[in-house]
C-alpha positions as CSV (number, residue, x, y, z in Angstrom):
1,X,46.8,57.8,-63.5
2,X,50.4,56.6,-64.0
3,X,52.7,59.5,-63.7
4,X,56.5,60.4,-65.1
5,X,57.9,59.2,-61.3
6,X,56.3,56.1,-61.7
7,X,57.9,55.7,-64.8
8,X,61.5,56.8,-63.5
9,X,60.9,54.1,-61.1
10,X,60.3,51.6,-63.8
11,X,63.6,52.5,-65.5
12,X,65.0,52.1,-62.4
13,X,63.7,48.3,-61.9
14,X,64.8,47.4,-65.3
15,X,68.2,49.1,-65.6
16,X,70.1,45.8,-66.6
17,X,66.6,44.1,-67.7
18,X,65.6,45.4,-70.6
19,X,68.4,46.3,-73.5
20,X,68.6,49.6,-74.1
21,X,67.9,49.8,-77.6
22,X,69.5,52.0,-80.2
23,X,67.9,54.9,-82.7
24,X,68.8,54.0,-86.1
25,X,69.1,56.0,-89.5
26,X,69.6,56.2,-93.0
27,X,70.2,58.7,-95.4
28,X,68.0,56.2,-97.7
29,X,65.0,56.7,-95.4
30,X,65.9,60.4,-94.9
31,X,65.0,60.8,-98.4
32,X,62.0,59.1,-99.4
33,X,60.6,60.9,-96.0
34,X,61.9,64.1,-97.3
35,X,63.2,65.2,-93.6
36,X,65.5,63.1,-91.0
37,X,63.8,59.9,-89.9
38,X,65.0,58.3,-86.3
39,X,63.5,54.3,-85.6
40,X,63.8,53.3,-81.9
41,X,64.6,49.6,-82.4
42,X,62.7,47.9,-79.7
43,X,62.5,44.9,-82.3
44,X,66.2,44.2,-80.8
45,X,64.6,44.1,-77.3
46,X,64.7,40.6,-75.9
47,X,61.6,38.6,-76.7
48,X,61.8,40.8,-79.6
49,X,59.1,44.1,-78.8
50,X,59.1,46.2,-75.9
51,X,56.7,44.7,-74.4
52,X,59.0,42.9,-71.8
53,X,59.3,46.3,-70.4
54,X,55.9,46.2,-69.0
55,X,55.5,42.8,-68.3
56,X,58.6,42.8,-66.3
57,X,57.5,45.7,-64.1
58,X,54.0,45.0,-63.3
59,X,54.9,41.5,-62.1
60,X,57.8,42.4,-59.8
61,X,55.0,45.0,-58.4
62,X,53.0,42.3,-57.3
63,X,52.6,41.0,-53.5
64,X,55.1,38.1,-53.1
65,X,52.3,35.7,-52.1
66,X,50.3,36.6,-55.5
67,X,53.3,36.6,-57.3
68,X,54.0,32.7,-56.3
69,X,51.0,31.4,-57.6
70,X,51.1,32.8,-60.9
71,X,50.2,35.1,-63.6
72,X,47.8,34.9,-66.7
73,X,47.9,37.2,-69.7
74,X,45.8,37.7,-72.8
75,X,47.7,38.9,-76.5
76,X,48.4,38.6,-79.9
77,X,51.6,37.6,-79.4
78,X,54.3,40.1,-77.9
79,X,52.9,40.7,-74.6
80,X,52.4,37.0,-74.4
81,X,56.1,36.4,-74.6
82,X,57.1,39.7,-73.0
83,X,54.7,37.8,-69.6
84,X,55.9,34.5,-69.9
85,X,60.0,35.8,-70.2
86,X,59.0,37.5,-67.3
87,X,57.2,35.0,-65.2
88,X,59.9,32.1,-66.2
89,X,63.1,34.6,-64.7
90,X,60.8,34.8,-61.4
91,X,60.3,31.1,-61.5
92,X,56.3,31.4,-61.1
93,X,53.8,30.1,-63.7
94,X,52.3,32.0,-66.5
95,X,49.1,31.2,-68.7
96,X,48.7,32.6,-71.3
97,X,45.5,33.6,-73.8
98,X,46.1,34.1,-77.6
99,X,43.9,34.4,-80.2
100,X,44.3,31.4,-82.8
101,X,44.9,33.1,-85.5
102,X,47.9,34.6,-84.0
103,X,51.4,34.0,-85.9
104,X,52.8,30.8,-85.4
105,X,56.0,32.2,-84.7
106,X,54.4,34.1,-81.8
107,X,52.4,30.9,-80.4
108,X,55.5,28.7,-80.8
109,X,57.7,31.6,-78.9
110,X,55.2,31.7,-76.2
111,X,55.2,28.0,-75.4
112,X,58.8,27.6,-75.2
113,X,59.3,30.5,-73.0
114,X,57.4,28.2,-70.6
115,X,54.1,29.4,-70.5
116,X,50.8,27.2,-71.0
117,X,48.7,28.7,-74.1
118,X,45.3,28.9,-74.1
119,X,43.8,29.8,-77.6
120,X,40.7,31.3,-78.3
121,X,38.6,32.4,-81.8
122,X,39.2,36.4,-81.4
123,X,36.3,36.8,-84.1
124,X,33.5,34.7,-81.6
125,X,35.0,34.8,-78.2
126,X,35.9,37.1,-75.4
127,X,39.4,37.1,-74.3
128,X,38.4,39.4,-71.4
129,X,36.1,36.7,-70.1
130,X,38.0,33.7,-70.5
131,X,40.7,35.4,-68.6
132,X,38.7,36.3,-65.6
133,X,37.3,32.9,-65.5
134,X,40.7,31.2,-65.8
135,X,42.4,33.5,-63.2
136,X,39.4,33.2,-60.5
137,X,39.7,29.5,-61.1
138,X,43.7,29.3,-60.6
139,X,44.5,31.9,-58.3
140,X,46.3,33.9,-61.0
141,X,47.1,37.6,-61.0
142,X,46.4,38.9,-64.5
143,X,48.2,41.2,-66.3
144,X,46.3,43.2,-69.0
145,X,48.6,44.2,-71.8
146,X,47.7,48.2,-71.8
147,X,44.9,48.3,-69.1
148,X,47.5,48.3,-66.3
149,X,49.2,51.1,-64.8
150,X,52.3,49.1,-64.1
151,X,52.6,48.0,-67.7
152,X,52.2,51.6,-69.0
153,X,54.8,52.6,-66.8
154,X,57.3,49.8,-67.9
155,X,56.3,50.5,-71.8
156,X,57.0,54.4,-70.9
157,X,60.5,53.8,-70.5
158,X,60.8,53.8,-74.3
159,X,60.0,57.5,-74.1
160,X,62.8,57.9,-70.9
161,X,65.2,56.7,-73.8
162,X,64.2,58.3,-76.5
163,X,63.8,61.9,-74.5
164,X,67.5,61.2,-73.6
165,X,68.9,60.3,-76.9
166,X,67.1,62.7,-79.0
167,X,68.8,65.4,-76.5
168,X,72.4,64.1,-76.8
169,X,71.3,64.0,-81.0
170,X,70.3,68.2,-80.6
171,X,66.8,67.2,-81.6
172,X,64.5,70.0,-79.4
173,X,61.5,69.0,-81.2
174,X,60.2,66.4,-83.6
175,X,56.8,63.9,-83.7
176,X,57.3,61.0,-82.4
177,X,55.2,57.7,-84.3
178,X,54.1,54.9,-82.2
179,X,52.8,52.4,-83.3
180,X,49.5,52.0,-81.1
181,X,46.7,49.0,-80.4
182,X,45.5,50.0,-76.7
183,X,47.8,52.9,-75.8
184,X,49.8,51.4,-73.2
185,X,53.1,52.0,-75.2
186,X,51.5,55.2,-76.7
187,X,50.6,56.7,-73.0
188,X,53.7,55.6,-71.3
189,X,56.1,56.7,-74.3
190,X,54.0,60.6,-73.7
191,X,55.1,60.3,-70.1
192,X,58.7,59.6,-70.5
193,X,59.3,62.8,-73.1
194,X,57.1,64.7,-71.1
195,X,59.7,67.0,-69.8
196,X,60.9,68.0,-73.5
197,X,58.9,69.5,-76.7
198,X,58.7,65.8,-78.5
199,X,54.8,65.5,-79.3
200,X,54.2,61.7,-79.5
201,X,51.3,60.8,-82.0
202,X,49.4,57.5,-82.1
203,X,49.8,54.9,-85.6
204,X,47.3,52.5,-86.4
205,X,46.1,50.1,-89.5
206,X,43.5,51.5,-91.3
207,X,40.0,50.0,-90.6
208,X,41.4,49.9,-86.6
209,X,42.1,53.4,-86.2
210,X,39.9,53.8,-82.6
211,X,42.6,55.7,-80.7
212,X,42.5,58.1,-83.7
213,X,38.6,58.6,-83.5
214,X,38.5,58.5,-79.4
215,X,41.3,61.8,-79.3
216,X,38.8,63.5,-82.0
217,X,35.7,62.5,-80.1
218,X,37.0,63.0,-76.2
219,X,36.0,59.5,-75.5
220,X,36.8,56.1,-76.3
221,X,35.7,54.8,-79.2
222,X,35.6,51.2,-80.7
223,X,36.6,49.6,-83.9
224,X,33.5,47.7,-85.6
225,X,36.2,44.8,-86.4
226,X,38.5,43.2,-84.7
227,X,40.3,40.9,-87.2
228,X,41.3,42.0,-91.2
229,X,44.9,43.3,-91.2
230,X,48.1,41.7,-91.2
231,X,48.9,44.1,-88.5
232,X,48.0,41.8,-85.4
233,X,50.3,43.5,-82.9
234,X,48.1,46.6,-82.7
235,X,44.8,45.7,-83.4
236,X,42.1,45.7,-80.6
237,X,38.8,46.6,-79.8
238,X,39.1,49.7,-78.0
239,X,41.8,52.0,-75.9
240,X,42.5,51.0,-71.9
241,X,40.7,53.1,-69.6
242,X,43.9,53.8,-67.9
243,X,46.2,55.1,-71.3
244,X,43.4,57.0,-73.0
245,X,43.2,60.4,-70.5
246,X,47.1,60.2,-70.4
247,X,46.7,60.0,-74.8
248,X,43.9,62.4,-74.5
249,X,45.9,65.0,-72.0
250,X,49.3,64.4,-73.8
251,X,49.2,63.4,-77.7
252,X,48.4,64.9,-81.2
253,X,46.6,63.6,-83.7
254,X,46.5,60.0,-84.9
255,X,47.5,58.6,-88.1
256,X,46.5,56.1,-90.0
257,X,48.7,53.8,-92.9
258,X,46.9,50.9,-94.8
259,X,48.6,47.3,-94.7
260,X,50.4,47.9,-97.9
261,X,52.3,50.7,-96.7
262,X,53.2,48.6,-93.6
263,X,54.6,46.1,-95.6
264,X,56.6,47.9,-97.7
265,X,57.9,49.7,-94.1
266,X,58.9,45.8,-93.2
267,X,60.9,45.7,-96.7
268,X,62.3,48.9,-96.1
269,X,63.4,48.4,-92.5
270,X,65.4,45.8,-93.6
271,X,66.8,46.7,-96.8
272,X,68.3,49.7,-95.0
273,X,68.5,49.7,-91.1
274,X,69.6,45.6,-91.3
275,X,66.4,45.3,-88.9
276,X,63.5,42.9,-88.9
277,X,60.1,44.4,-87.8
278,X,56.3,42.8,-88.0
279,X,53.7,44.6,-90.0
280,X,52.0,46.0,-86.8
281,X,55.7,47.1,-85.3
282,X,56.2,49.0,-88.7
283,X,52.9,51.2,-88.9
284,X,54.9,53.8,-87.2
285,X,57.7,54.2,-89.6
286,X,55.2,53.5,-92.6
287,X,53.9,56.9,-91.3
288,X,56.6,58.5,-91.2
289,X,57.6,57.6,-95.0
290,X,54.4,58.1,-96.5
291,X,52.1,60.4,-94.7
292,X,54.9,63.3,-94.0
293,X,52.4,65.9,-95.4
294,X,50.7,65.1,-91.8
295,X,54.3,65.8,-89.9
296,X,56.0,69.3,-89.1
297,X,59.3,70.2,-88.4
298,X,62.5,68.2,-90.6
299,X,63.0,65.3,-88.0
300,X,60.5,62.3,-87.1
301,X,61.3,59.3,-84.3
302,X,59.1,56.1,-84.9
303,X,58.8,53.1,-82.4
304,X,59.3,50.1,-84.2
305,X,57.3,48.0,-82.0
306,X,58.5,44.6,-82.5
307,X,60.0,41.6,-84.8
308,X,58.2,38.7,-84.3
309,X,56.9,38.3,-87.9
310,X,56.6,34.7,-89.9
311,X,59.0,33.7,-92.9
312,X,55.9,33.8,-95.3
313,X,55.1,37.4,-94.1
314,X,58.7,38.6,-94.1
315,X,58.9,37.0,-97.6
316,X,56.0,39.1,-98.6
317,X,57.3,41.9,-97.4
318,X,60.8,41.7,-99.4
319,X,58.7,41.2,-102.8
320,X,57.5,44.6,-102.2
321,X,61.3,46.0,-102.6
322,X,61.8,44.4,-106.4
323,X,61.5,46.4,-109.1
């Protein structure tokens, strides 16, 4: 299991990587939320999500030799870029597998980050097989997006940060929303506040909420779809075997918000933090705006997860801030 070291060491490996992004507020947001609202703005992280923080780490921890001849990666999108940022800066190849209904902002981002993109129909197909095959084939190393120790300890320090800036802010104890898909941000984020009283608590679309049901049930559970939200970011079958006992040991209950409620998160995000987020990088402030009956205490932090959203869905997501 990744532990709270292994994370120090991650922050360690990308001090001067990754941007150390800011928690933003609004008196605007403080309002309709009905207590103080905090957003860690990893949409400002380069590639636009944090996931460059665990794609970065888990391939500088790989043997120099495997390391040369490459790396393959499956995602929607964010890890996908997060890899092949990564992989370009060490000058190896990457390959990665995205599913073809992915944004086209996400597949065009992806290619011109250098990486070779291999699409497949996420409905029909297994990107878990197809990765396998394509990595024995090559000589790749892959790099799950959550199901990898190294990635959760990269993704957890977003949880080193916000520990230390909800400390210099006096905030002693508050939920903290991430937005959640396999858990690798959701683990690593409960490791790096594991040393203060911040309770992190998983967000995801409703109709995908599997992390949600697995932490009632005490074992991983698996959504019945896998497409039908707009929230691509942070849908997938099931939790990684490697974040779910660190969930399961460390994080309160789940939440769930429907798409319309992300939406109007991406409006809101805007209209008053100046910030651009996705659907599936907003689920966690959606929470925190319209579920607080499900929070305690007067202060939330939400994760929002990343930016990479099309004009058309952006524009969508403006309409919902007239009238």
């Amino acid at each position: 299991m990744t532990t709270l070291a292994r994370v120090k060491q991650a922050a360690a490996v990308l001090d001067g990587v990754a941007r150390r992004t800011p928690l933003l507020s609004s008196p605007f947001l403080d309002e309709i939320a009905g207590r103080r609202v905090f957003v860690k703005a990893e949409c400002l992280q380069h590639t636009g999500s944090f996931k460059l923080r665990g794609a970065w780490f888990a391939i500088s921890q790989l043997p120099e030799e495997e390391r040369a001849r490459g790396v393959i990666a499956f995602s929607s999108g964010n890890h996908a870029q997060g890899v092949a940022y990564a992989a370009r800066a060490a000058g190896i190849p990457s390959v990665i597998i995205m599913p073809e209904d992915a944004p086209k902002l996400k597949i065009a981002n992806t290619r011109a980050l250098g990486a070779e993109v291999v699409l497949y129909d996420r409905a029909t197909e297994d990107r878990d097989a197809i990765g396998a095959e394509l990595s024995a084939a090559r000589g790749l190393s892959l790099v799950k997006p959550f199901d990898n120790p190294d990635v959760v300890a990269g993704q957890g320090t977003v949880g080193l940060e916000i520990a230390q800036d909800a400390a210099a802010l006096g905030i002693e104890s508050a939920d903290v929303l991430v937005c959640c898909g396999g858990g690798g941000l959701t683990g690593g984020v409960s490791l790096g506040v594991s040393e203060t009283a911040l309770r992190v608590r998983p967000v995801e679309p409703a109709g995908f909420d599997d992390v949600a049901r697995s932490l009632r049930s005490g074992k991983i559970e698996r959504n019945a779809a896998l497409t039908g939200s707009i929230c691509d970011a942070v849908i997938t079958p099931q939790a990684g075997d490697i974040p779910f006992p660190i969930m399961a040991q460390r994080c309160g209950p789940g939440m769930c918000v429907s798409d319309e409620d992300a939406l109007r998160a991406v409006g809101l995000a805007f209209q008053r933090l100046k910030i651009v987020v996705e659907p599936g990088g907003a689920v966690a402030l959606a929470a925190a705006l319209f579920q607080g009956d499900q929070l305690q205490g007067d202060t939330v932090i939400c994760v929002a997860t990343g930016g990479n959203v099309d004009a058309a869905m952006f524009t969508r997501a403006l309409g919902t801030l007239e009238g």
